[in-house]
ZAMARGU-4260 file (C-alpha; in steps of 0.2 Angstrom, whole numbers, plus 5000, padded with zeros to 4 digits):
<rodrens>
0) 5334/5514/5595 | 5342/5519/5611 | 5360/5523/5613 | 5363/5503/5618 | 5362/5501/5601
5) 5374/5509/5593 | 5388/5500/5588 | 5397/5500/5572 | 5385/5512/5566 | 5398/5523/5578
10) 5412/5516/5570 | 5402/5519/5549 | 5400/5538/5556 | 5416/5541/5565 | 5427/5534/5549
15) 5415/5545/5540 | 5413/5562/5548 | 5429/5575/5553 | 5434/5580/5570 | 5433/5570/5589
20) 5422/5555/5575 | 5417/5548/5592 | 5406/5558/5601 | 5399/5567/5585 | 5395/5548/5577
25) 5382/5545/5592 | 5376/5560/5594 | 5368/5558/5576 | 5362/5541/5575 | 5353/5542/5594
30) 5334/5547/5593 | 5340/5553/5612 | 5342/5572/5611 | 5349/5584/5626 | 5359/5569/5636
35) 5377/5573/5627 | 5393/5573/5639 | 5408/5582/5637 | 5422/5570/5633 | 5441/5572/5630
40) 5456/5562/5623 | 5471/5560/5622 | 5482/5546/5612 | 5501/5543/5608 | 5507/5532/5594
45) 5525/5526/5588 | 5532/5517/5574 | 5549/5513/5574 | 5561/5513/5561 | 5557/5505/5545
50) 5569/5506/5529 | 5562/5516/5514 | 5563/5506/5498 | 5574/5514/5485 | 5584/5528/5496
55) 5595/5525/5509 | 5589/5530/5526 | 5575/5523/5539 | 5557/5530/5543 | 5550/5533/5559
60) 5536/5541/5565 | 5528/5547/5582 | 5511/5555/5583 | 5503/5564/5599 | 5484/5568/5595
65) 5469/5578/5610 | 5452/5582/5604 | 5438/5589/5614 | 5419/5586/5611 | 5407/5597/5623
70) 5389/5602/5622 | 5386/5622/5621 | 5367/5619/5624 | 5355/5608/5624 | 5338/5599/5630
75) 5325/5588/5623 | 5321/5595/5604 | 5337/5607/5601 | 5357/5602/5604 | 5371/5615/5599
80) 5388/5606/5600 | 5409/5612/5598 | 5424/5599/5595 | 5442/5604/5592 | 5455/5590/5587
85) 5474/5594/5586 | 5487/5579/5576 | 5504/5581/5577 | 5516/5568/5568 | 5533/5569/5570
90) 5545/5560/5560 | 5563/5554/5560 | 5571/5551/5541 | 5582/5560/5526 | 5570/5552/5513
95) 5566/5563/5498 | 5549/5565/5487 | 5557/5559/5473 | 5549/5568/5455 | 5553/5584/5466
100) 5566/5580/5475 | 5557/5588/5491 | 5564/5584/5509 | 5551/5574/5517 | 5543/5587/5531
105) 5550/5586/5549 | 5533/5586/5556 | 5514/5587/5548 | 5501/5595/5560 | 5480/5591/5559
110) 5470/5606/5568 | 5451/5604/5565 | 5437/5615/5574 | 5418/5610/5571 | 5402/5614/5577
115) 5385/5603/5575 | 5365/5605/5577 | 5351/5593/5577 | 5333/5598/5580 | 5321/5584/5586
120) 5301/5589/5576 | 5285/5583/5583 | 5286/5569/5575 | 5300/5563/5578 | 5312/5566/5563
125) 5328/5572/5565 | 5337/5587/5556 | 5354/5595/5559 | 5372/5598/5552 | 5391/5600/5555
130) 5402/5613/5549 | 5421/5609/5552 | 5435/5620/5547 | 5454/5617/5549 | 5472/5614/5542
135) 5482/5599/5539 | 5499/5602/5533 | 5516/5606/5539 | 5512/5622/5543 | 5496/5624/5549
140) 5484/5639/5540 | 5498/5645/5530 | 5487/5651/5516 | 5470/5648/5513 | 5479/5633/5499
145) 5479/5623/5515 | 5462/5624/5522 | 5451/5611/5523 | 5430/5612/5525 | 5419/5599/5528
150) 5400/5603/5527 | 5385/5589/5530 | 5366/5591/5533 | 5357/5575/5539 | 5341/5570/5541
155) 5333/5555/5551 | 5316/5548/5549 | 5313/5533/5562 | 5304/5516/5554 | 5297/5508/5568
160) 5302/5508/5585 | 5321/5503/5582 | 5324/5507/5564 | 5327/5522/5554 | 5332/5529/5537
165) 5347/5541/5537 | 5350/5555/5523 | 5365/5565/5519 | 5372/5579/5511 | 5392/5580/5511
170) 5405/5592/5506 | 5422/5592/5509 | 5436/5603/5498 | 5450/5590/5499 | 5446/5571/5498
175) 5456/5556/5490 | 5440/5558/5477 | 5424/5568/5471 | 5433/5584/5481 | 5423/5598/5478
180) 5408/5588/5476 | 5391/5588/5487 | 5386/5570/5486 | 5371/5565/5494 | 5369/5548/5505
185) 5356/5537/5510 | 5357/5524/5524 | 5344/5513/5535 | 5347/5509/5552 | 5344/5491/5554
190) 5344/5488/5572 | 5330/5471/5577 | 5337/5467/5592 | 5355/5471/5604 | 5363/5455/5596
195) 5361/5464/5577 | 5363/5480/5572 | 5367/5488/5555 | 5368/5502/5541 | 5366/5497/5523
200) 5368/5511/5511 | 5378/5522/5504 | 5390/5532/5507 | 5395/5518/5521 | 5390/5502/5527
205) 5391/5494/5544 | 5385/5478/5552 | 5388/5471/5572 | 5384/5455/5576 | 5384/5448/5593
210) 5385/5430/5592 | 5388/5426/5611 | 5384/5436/5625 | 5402/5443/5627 | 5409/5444/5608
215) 5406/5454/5597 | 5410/5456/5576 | 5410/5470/5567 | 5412/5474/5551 | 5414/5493/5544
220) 5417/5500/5525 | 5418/5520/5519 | 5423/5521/5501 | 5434/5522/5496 | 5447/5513/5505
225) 5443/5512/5521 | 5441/5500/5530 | 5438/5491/5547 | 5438/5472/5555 | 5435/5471/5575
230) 5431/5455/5585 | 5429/5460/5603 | 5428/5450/5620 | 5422/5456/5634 | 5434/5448/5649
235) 5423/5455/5663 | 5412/5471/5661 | 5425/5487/5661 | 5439/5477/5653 | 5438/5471/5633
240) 5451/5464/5621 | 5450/5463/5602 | 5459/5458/5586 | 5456/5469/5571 | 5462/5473/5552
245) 5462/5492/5548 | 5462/5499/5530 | 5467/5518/5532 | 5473/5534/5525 | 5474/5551/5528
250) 5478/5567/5518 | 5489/5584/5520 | 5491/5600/5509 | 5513/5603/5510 | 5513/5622/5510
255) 5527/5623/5498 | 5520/5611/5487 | 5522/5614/5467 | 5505/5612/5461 | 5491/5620/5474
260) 5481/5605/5467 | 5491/5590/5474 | 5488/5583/5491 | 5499/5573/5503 | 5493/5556/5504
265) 5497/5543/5515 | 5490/5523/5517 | 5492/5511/5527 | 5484/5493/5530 | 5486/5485/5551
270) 5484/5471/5561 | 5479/5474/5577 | 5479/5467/5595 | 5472/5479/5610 | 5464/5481/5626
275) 5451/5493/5633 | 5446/5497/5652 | 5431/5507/5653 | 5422/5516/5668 | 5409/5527/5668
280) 5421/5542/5668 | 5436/5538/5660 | 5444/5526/5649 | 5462/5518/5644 | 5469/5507/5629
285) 5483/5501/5624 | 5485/5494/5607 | 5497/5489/5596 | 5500/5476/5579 | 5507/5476/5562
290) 5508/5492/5550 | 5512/5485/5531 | 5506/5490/5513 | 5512/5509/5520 | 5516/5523/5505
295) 5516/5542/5503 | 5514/5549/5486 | 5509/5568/5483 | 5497/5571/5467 | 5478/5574/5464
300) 5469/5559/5469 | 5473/5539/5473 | 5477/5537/5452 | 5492/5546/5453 | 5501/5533/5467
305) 5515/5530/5457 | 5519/5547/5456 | 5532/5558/5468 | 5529/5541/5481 | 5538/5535/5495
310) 5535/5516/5501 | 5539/5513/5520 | 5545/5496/5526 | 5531/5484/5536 | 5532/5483/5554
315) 5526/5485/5572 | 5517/5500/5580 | 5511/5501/5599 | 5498/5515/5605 | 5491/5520/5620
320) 5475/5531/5622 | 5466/5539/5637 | 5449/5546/5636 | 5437/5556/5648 | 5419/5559/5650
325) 5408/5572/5661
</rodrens>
């Protein structure tokens, strides 16, 4: 399966894996080793203000995120790569955590620093793993209470010429469940020709389908409660427009928070509307749609989400991204 074929296996990975998801998702379907690029990002993303049910004040948030993926060295049987990510959202509201009567924070920052290996054998299996380190809180490494590690070894074995079973091991310290827990994974890449393409397994799934030569239908699902819808159309070959539904979340350890075990949550489900132009080299989208069904709540795991909550009016979002490649 060549790099052509990639797909929403990219997009199962990238919802799946810490850091620059992007470049590190393709880089560990692809049977190709010692062609990785060094690629670069940057995006900016505002939502205006939206009431906050039960308190009297509005909610707003902007959010400035750059991550970096670049190979350290490589060639045909070994590849060491580094990626760095850095999240910053800011907001703009006087609401309150209500069972502790907390200020909401100012700003919550995401810094993540990984590294990843793969090793092609003789007979074509693929082994490697990621190691990701960082902090995401509103202030960043404060104590080690705020660290967060993600850990997976991977293994690929091709089945046929395009197909292959994929294997996992994951760890990650912090999750919405199973934190703390190696869970292992098994997938196969399903790829029969560039109109189909999918994963079937556990713990993600993903299926593209290509029904006409210039649209595309994807379909992406990590457990628990993520995610993603895309229809794509491809106006002429650099420039593509799509329609999507997101289903989203993501986590953050308050440095003066109560109990060391909560965790900062935050879902969000979005209809989207966007636009890509791609060359060879660089990359620009714009984006924007429909954020509703948006809440914080600060507990243990997604069964405490009537707990210490905040609920965020629906409403419109706009985003633009830039991305390079060399």
């Amino acid at each position: 399966m060549t790099r052509r074929y990639l797909g929403a296996l990219v997009i199962a990975i990238a919802l799946a894996i810490p850091g620059p998801a992007w470049a590190q998702a393709e880089l560990w379907l692809t049977p190709v080793l010692g062609q990785l690029m060094t690629r670069g990002d940057y995006g900016w993303t505002f939502y205006p203000d939206e009431r906050v049910s039960g308190q009297q004040t509005d909610f707003s948030l902007t959010q400035h995120r750059v991550s970096l993926f670049a190979p350290l060295w490589q060639n045909a049987r070994d590849e060491w790569s580094v990626s760095a990510s850095l999240r910053l959202q800011a907001f703009d509201t006087r609401a309150a955590l209500p069972d502790t009567g907390d200020r909401f924070p100012e700003e919550l920052w995401d810094a993540r620093l990984g590294v990843t290996y793969r090793h092609r054998f003789d007979n074509g299996w693929i082994t490697g793993g990621n190691l990701t380190v960082g902090s995401a809180s509103d202030r960043l490494f404060d104590s080690s209470d705020e660290l967060i590690i993600r850990a997976t070894g991977f293994l690929r074995v091709p089945s046929g010429e395009r197909n292959a079973w994929f294997f996992t091991l994951n760890y990650v310290n912090h999750y919405e469940a199973f934190a703390g827990l190696p869970l292992p994974g098994v997938a196969y890449v399903y790829a029969p020709s560039d109109r189909l393409q999918a994963i079937i397994g556990v713990p993600f799934s993903a299926i593209e389908l290509r029904p006409l030569e210039k649209t595309t239908f994807q379909l992406t699902y990590v457990p628990i409660r993520r995610v993603r819808v895309r229809v794509t159309q491809q106006v002429f070959r650099p420039l593509r427009v799509y329609a999507g539904f997101d289903w989203d979340h993501d986590l953050y350890l308050r440095a003066d928070r109560p109990d060391k075990d909560d965790q900062l949550f935050y879902y969000e489900k979005r209809l989207t509307l966007g636009a890509r132009f791609d060359l060879r080299h660089f990359g620009i989208e714009a984006l924007g749609g429909y954020a509703f069904d948006r809440f914080y709540f600060e507990g243990e795991s997604y069964s405490d989400r009537r707990d210490n909550r905040i609920d965020v009016g629906a409403g419109p979002f706009v985003s633009i991204r830039a991305s390079i490649r060399f």
